[in-house]
C-alpha positions in Angstrom: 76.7 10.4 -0.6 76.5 7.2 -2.6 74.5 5.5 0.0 72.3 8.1 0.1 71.9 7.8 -3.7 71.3 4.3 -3.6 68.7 4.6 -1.0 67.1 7.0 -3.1 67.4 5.3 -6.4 65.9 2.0 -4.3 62.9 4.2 -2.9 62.1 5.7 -6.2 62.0 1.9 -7.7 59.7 1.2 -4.7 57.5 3.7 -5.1 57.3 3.2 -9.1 56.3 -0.3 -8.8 54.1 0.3 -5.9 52.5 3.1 -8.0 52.2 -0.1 -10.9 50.4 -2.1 -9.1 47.6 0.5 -7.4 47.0 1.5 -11.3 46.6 -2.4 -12.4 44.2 -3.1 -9.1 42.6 0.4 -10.4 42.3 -0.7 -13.7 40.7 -4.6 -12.8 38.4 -2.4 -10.1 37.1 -0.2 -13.0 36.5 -3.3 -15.8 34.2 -5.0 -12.9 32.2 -2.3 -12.3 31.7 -1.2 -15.9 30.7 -5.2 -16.1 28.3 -4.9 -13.2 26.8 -1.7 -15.0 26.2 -3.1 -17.8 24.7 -6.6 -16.2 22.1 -3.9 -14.2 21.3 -1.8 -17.3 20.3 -5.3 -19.1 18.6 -6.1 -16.3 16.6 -2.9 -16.1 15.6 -3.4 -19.7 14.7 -6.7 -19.2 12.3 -5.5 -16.2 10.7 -2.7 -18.3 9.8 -5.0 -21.2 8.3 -7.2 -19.1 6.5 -4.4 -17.0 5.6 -2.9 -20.5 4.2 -6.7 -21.7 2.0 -7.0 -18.4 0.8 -3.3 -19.0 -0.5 -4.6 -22.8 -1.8 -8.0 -21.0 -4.3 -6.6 -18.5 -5.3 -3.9 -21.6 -6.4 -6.4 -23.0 -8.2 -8.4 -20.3 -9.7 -5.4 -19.5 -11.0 -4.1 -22.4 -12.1 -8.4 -23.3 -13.8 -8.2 -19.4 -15.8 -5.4 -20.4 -17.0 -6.2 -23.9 -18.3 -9.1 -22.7 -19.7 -8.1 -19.5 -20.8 -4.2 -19.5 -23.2 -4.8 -17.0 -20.7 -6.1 -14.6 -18.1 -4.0 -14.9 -20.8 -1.1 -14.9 -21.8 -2.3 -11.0 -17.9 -2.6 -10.1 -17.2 0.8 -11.5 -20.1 2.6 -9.6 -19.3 0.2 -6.0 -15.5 1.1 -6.7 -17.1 5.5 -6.6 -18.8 4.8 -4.2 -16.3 3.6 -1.6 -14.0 6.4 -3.0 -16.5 9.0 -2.1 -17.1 7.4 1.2 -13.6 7.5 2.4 -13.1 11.2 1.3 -16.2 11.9 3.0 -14.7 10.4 5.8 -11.2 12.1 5.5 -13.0 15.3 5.3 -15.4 14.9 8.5 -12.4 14.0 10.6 -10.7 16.7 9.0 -13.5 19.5 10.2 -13.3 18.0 14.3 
């Protein structure tokens, strides 16, 4: 019965440091991940502030483009219509066959 005992006490040590070092390797697994998380989310802010300072950029090139040449951007607009109307033209005939 002591044996037994023994073996017992000796497997519930086992298991109890086993059990130690699965919540430590837990514990390192979760502190990486919540680093990696937080390296994405400034990344993904960084890429949006960007995206957002591109979007003001060509605003402004844009709007320069067509203050100073109306007439230009006038003949790209209506050739830009056109080719959109051509293609859904297009689309549509293909459509009725």
């Amino acid at each position: 019965m002591t044996n037994a005992r023994q073996t017992a006490a000796e497997f519930s040590n086992s298991a109890g440091k086993m059990a130690g070092r699965v919540a430590d390797d837990m514990s390192e697994y979760s502190e990486k991940a919540k680093r990696v998380l937080s390296e994405a989310s400034d990344f993904a802010g960084d890429v949006a502030t960007g995206a957002v300072r591109g979007g003001k950029k060509a605003a402004k090139y844009v709007v320069k483009e067509v203050r100073e040449h109306p007439l230009r951007t006038l003949a790209i607009g209506a050739a830009v219509g056109a080719v959109v109307a051509a293609v859904i033209m297009l689309r549509n005939r293909s459509d009725d066959e």
